[in-house]
DOMARMAR-749689 format. One record per residue: residue in one letter; x, y, z of N, C-alpha, C, O, CB in turn. Coordinates in pm, whole numbers, plus 32768, in hexadecimal, padded with zeros to 4 digits. Atoms other than C-alpha are relative to their C-alpha. Glycine has a CB too. Layout:
AXYZXYZXYZXYZXYZ/...
! end
This chain:
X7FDA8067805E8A9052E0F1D57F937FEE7F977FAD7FDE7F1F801C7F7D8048/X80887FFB8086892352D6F1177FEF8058803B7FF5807780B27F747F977FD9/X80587FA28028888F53E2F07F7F957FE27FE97F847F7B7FA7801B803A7FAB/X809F803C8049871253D6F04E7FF380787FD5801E80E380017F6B7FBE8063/X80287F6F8035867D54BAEF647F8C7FD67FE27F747F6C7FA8804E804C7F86/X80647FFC80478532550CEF387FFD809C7F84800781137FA37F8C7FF58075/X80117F778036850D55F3EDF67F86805180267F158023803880007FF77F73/X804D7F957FCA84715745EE5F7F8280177F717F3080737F7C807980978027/X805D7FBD805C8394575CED197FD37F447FB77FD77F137F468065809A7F7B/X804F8088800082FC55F5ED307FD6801A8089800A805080EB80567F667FE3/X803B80187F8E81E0559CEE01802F7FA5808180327F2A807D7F997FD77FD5/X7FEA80237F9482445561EF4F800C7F3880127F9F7EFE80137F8C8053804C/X802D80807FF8827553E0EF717FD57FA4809280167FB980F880677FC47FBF/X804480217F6281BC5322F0A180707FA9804580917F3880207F597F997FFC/X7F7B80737FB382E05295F19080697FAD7FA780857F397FC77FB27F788056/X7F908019808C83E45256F057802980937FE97FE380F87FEB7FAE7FB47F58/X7FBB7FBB807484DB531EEFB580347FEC7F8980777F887F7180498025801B/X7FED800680B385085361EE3180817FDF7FDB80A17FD77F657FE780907FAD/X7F518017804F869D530EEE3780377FFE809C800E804880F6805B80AD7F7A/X7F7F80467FBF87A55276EF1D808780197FF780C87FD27FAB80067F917FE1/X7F797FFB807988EF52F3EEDF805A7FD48066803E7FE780DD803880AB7FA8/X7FA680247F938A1F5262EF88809F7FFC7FB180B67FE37F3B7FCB7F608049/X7F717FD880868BAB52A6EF1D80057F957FB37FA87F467FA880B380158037/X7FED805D804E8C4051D3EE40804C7FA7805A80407F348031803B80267F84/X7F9C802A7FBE8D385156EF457FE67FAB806580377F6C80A9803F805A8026/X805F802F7F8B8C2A50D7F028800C7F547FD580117F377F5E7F4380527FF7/X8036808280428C034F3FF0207F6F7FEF80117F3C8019807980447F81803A/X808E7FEF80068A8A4EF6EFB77FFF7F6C801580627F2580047FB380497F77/X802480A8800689E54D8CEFF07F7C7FF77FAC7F2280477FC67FE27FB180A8/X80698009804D88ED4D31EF037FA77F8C80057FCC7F297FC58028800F7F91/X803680A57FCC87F14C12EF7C7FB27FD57FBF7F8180217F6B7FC17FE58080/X8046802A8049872D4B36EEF97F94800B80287F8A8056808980187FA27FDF/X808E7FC47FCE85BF4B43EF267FE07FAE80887FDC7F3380827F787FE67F84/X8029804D7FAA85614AE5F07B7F627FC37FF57F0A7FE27FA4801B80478070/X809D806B803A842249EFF08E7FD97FEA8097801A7FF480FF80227F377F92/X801080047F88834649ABF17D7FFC7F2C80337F9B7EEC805C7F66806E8014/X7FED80877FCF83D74823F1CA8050801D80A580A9806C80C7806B7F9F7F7F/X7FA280237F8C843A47BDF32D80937F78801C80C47F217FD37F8F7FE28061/X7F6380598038857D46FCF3757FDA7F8C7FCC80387F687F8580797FD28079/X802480B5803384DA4581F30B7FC9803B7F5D7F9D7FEA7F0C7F4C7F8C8083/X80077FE280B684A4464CF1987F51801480037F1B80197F9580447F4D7F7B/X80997FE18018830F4689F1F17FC5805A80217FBD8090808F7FB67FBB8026/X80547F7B7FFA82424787F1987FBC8008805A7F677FB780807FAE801E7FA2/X80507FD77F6681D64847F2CC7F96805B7FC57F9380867F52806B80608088/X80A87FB78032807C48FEF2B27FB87FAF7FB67F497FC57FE67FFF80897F9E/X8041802680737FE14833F19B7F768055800A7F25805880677FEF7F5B7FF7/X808D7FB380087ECB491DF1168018807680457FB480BC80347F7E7FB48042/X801D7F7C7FB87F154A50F1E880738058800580CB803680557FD17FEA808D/X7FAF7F9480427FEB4B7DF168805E803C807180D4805B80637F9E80767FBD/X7FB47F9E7F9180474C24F2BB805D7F65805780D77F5E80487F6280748089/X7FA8808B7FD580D94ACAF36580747FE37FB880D87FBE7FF47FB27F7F7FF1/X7F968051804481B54A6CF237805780897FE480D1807C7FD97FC97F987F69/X7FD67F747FF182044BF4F21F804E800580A880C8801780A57F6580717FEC/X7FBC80197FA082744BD7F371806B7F9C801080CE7FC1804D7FB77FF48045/X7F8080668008835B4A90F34C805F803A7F7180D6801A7F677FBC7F407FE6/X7F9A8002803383DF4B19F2268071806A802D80E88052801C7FDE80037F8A/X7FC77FAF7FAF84514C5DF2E7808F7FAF806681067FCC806D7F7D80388055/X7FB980317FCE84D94B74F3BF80827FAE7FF680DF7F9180407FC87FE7801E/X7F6D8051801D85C74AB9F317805F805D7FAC80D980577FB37FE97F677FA1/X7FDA7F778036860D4BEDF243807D8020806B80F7802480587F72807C8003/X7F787FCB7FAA86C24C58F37C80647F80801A80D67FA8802F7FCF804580A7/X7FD88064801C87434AECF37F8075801D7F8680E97FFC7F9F7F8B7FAC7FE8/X7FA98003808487F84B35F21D80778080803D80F2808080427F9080337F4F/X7FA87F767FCD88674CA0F2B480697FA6805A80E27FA080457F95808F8070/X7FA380097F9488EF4BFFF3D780BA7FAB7FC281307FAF7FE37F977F918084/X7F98805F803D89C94B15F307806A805D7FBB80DE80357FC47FBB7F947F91/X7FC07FAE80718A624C25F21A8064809B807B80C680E480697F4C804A7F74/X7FBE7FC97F8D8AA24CE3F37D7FB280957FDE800180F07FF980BD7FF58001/X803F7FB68027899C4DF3F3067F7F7FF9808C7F867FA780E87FE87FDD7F63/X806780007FE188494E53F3A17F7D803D7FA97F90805B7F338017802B8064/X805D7FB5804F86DF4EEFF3398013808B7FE47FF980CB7F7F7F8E7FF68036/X7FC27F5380278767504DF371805C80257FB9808480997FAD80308049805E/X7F927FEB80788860501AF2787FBF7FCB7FA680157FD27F4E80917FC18006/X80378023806B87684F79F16A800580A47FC28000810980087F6B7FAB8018/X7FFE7F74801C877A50A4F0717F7780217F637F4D80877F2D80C680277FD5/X80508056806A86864FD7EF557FA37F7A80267FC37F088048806C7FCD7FA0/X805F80C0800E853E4ED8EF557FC67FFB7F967F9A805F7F5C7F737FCC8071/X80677FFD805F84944E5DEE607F8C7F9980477FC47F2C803C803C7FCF7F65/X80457FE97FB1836A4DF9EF2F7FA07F937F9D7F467FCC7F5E7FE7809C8029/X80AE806C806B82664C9FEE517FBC801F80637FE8803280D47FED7F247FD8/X804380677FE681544C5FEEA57F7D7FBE7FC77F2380047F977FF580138064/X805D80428060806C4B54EE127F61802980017F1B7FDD8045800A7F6A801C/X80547FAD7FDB7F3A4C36EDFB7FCA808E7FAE7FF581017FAA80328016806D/X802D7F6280327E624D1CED377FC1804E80327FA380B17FEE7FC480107FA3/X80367FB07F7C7DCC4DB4EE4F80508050803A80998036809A7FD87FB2806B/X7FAF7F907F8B7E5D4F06EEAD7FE6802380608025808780868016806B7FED/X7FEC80437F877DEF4EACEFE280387FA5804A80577FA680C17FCA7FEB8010/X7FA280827FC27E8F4D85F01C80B6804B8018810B804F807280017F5B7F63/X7F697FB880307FCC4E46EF7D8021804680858089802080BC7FF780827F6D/X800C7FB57FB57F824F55F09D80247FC4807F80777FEF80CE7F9480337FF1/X7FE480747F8D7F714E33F199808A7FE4803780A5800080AC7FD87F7A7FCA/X7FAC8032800F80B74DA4F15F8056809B802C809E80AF808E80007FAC7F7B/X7F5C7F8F7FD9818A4F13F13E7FD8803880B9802D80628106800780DC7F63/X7FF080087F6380DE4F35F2B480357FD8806D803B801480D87FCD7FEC8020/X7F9B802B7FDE81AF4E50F31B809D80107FFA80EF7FF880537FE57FBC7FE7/X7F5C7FB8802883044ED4F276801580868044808580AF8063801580287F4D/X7FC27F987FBF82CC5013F3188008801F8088803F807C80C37FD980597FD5/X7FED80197F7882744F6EF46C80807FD4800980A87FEE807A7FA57FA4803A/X7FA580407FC683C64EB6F4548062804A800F80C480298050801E7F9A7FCE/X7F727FBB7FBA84A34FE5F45480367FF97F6C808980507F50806B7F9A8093/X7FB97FDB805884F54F91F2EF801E807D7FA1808680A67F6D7FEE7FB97FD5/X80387F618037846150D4F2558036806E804B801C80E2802A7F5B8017800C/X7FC27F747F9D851851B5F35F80727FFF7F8580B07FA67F4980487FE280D8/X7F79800A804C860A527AF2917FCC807B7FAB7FEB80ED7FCD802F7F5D7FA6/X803C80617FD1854B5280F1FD80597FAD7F5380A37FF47F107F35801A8029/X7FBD801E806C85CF5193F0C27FAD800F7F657F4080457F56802D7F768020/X80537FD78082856F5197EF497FBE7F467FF480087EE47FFE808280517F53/X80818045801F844C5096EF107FB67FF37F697FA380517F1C7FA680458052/X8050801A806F83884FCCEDEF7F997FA080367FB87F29803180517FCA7F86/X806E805F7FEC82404F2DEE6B7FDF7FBA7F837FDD7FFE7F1C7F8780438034/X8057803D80AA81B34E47ED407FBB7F9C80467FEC7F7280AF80707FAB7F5F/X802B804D801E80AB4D57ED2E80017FB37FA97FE67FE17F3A7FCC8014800A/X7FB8808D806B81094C1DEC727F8B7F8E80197F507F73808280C27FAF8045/X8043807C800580434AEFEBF3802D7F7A80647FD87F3780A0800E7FDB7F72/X7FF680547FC1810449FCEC9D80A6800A801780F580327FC27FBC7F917FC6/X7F7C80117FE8825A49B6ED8180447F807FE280027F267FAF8012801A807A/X7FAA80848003834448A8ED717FCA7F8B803A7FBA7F2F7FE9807D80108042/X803680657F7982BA47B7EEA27F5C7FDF7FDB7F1880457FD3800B806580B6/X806980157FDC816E4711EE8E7FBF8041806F8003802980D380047F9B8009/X801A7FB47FBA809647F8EF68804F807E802B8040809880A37FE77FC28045/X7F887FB77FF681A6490CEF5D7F9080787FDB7F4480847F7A80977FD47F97/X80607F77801580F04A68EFA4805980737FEE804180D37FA57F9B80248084/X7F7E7F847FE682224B47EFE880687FD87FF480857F69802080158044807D/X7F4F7FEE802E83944B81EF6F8030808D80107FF980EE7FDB80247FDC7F52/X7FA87F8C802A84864C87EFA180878005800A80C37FCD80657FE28064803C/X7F7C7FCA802D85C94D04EF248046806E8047800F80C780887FF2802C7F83/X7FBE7F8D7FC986C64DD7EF8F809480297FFA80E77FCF800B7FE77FF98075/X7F877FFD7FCC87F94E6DEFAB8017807780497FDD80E48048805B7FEF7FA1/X7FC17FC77F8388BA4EECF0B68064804C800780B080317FA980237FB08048/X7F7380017FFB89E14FA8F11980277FB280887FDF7FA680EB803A80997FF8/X7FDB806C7FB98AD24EAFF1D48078808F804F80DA80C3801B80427F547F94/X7FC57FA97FB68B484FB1F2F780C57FBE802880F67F5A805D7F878010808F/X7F4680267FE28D054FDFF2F4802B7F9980557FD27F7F80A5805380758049/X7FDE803B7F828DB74EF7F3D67F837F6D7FE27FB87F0180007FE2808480A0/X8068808D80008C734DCEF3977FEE7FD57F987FC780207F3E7F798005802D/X800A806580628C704CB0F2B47FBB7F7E7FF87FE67F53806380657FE57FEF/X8008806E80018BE44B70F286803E7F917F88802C7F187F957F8D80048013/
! end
């Protein structure tokens, strides 16, 4: 049902692929950016990249679950985080490819951004999915 392509005459990309392809016929879910708030609306981690990287994973599959999708059907992220440190950056996608979301593996945009939405808001990500036949939300 997804295709991943990495092109053969581009450098190899680290746990991402360069394109996603899926029919036209397929239903896709397109989510909004998950954040790293817990259910009472408060930022979990404050100050620490891999914590709020981890809750946002988590509700991430939270959004999947709703749409009747999972991470192995994400086929697209676009990956904040608040941080000019491509270390920090590095930090954070350590976590995306501990959660299983990077199996696939899918096509990927890390960025570092000045600032998220949320007071103390370190991490956001995007996505869309394909929403496997037969499942809906």
């Amino acid at each position: 049902m997804i295709q991943r392509i990495t092109a053969p005459t581009l450098f190899p990309p680290p746990g991402y692929s360069h394109a996603s392809v899926v029919e036209a016929s397929t239903k896709l879910a397109f989510l909004a950016g998950a954040v790293p708030l817990d259910a009472d609306g408060t930022v979990v981690g404050p100050g620490d990249p891999v914590r709020q990287a981890e809750q946002v994973i988590a509700n991430l599959v939270e959004q999947l679950r709703a749409v009747g999708s999972d991470l192995a059907h994400v086929v697209a992220t676009d990956v904040y985080v608040a941080s000019g440190e491509p270390a920090v950056l590095s930090q954070v996608w350590e976590v995306v490819e501990a959660s299983g979301l990077s199996a696939g593996p899918h096509a990927s945009t890390l960025v570092g951004v000045a600032c998220l939405g949320y007071r103390g808001q370190l991490v956001e990500i995007t996505a869309t999915a394909v929403v496997p036949e037969g499942v809906g939300g």
